[in-house]
C-alpha positions in Angstrom: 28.7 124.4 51.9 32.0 124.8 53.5 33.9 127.9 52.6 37.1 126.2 52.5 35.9 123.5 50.2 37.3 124.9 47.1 40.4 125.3 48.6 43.9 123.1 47.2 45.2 120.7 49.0 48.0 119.0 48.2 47.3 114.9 47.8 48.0 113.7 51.4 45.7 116.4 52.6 43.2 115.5 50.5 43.3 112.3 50.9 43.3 113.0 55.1 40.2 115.2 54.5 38.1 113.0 52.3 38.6 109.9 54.9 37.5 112.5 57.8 34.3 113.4 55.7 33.7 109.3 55.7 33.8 108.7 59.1 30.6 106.8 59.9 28.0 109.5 62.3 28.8 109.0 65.8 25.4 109.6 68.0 25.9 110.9 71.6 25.1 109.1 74.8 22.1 110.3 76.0 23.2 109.4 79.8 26.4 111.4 79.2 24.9 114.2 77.7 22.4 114.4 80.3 25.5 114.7 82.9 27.0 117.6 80.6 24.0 119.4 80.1 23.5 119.0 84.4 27.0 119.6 85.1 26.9 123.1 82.8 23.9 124.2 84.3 25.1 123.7 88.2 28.3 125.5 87.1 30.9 122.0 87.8 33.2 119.6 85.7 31.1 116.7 84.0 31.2 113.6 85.3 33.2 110.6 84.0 31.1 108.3 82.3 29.3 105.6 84.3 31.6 102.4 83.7 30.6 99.4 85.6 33.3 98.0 87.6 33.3 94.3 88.7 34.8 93.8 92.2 37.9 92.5 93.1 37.7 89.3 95.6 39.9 90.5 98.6 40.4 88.0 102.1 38.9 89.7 105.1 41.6 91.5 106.9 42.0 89.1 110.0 42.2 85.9 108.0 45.3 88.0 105.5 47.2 88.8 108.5 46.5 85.4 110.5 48.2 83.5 107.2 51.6 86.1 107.2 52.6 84.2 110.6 51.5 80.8 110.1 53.4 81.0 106.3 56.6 82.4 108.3 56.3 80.1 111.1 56.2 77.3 108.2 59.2 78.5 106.9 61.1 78.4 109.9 59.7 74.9 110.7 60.8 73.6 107.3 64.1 75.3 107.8 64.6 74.1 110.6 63.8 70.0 109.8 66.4 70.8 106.7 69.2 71.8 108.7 68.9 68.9 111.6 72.7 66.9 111.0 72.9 63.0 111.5 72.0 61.7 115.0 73.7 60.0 117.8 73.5 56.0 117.4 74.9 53.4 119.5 78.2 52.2 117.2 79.5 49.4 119.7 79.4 47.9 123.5 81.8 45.5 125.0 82.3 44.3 128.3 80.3 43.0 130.8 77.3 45.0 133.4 75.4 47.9 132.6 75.3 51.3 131.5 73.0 54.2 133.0 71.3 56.6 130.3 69.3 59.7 132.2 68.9 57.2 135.2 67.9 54.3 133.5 70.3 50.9 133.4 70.5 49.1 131.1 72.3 45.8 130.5 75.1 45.9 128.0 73.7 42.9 125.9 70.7 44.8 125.4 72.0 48.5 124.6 70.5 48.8 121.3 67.4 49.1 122.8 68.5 52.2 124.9 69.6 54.1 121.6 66.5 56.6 121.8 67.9 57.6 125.6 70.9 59.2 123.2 69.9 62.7 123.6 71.4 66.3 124.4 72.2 67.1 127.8 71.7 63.1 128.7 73.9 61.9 131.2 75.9 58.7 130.6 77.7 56.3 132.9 79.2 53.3 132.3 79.8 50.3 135.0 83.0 49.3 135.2 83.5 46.7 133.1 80.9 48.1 130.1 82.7 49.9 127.3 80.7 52.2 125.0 81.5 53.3 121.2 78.4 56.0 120.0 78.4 57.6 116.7 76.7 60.8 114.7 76.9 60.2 111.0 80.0 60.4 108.9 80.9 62.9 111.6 82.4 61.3 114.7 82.8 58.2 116.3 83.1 58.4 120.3 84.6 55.7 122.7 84.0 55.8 126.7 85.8 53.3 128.5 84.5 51.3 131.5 83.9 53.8 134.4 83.5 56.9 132.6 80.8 59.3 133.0 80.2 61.8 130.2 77.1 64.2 129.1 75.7 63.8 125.7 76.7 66.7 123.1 73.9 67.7 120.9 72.7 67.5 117.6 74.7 69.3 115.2 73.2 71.0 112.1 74.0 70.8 108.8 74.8 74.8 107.4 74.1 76.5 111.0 74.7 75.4 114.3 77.3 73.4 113.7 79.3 73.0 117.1 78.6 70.2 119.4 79.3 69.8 123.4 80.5 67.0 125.2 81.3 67.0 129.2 83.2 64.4 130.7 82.4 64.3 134.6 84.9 61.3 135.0 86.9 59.1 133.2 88.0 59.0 129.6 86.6 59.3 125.8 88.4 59.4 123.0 87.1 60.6 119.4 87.8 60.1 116.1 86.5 62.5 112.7 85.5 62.1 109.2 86.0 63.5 106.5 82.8 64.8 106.7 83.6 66.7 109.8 85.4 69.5 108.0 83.3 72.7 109.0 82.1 71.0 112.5 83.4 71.9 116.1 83.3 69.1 119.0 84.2 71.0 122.7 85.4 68.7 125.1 84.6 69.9 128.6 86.0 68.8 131.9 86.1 70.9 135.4 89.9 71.4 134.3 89.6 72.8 131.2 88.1 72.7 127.5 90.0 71.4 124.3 88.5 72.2 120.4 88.7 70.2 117.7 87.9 70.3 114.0 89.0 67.2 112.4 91.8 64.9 115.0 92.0 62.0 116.8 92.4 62.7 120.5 91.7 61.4 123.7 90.3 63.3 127.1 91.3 61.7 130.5 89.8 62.9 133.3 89.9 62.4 137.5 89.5 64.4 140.3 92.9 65.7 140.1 93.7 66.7 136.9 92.3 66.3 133.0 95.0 65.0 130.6 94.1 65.6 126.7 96.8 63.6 124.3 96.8 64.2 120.1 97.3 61.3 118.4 96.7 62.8 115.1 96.1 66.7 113.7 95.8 69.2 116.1 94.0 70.4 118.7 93.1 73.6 120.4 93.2 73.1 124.4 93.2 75.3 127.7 92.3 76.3 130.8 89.9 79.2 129.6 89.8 81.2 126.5 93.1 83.0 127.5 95.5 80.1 127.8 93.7 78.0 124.8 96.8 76.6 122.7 97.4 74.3 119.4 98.4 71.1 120.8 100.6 69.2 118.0 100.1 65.4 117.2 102.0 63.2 119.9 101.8 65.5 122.6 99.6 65.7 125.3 98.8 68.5 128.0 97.6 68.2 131.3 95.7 70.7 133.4 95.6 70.2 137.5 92.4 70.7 139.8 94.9 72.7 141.8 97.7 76.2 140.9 100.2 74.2 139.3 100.5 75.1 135.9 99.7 73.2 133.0 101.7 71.1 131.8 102.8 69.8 127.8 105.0 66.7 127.3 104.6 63.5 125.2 101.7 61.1 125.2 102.4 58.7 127.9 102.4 55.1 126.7 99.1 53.5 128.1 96.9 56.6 126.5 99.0 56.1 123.4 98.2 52.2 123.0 94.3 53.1 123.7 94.1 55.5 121.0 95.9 53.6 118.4 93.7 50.4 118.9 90.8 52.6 118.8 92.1 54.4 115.8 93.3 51.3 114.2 89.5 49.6 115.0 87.4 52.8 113.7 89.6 54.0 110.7 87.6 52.2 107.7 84.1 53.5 109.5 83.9 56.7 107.5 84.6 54.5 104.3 81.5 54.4 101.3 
């Protein structure tokens, strides 16, 4: 008999006490026990009780790190598919002859065939009497009249990479934006000197004396080299010589004006839904 059962507790006690005394008996684990009794005797901590674990499944070590790369790399490729802007197409060809893609002719009454030659870096040149209108989208619309020898500019991207590069070796382009332009770059390069534009109408003349780069509409940024680079306004034109004289800003003379209106005036509705 307990010597403090005859003691007074007040009710919650009690009541704590008489559901200890109710407990259902408990009997030891023989393993465990075992352990204690072996641990006491040896003079060391007892043991934690044997749980079986079940293993985890975990991917050999070269196939984990041999998927980190390939998931990147699948990243970047996707990435990069999603950012790829509109390509070059062939938009018009008048005239009469042939024009020369990377080194191959082709007639102009079959240039829809050579629309695949329309890559970066591809040179173009036109015969003398075959005109040339290419287009990238809702972005641009370019014309190269007969004789002119340009380089292709690239593809531009949709949220990086946006700036495109066009040479002309000889000759004259002119270009016309969208509205969808807005955010784009085109360069125009000659030997003379480079003009920037970000939404215009212009066109770039270009022999082996001079470049001559008229605004019909907007504005455009156009130099020698990034130190002379000036915003050229709408109506004016400025002209850059193979040799020391300086450059040179007037009004559009009259034949460069008539070609870019008729081209404007032909290409205007092309951006329309």
């Amino acid at each position: 008999m307990n010597e403090h059962d005859d003691q007074r507790l007040d009710p919650e006690l009690e009541r704590i006490r008489r559901a200890i005394r109710n407990l259902p008996r408990v009997d030891p684990d023989p393993t465990y026990q075992a352990q204690v009794r072996r641990a006491f005797l040896e003079d060391s901590p007892a043991a934690d009780p044997v749980v079986p674990v079940r293993p985890r499944f975990r991917w050999p070590d070269w196939l984990r790190f041999s998927l980190v790369p390939a998931t990147v790399v699948a990243i970047l490729l996707v990435l990069f598919i999603a950012n790829r802007g509109p390509d070059w197409s062939i938009h018009r060809a008048y005239g009469d002859g042939a024009i020369t893609i990377d080194g191959t002719s082709v007639a102009i009454d079959r240039i829809e065939s050579a629309e695949p030659l329309l890559r970066a870096q591809e040179s173009v040149r036109l015969g003398e009497e075959a005109g040339l209108e290419i287009r990238c989208g809702d972005l641009l619309v370019v014309e190269a009249v007969p004789g002119t020898e340009f380089t292709m500019p690239g593809r531009p991207g949709r949220w990086s990479d946006r700036s495109m590069r066009l040479h002309v070796e000889n000759g004259e382009v002119r270009v016309l934006s969208g509205e969808e332009f807005a955010g784009h770059s085109l360069d125009l390069i000659t030997p003379e000197g480079r003009t920037v534009l970000t939404g215009t109408i212009v066109s770039v003349f270009r022999n082996p004396e001079l470049t001559c780069v008229c605004v019909l509409e907007g504005e455009a940024m156009i130099g020698e080299d990034a130190e002379t680079m000036e915003p050229i306004p709408a109506g004016m034109r400025k002209v850059m010589f193979q040799d020391d004289r300086p450059a040179l800003v007037t009004e559009i003379a009259p034949d460069h004006l008539t070609g870019l209106e008729e081209f404007a005036a032909r290409n205007r509705d092309v951006f329309d839904p």
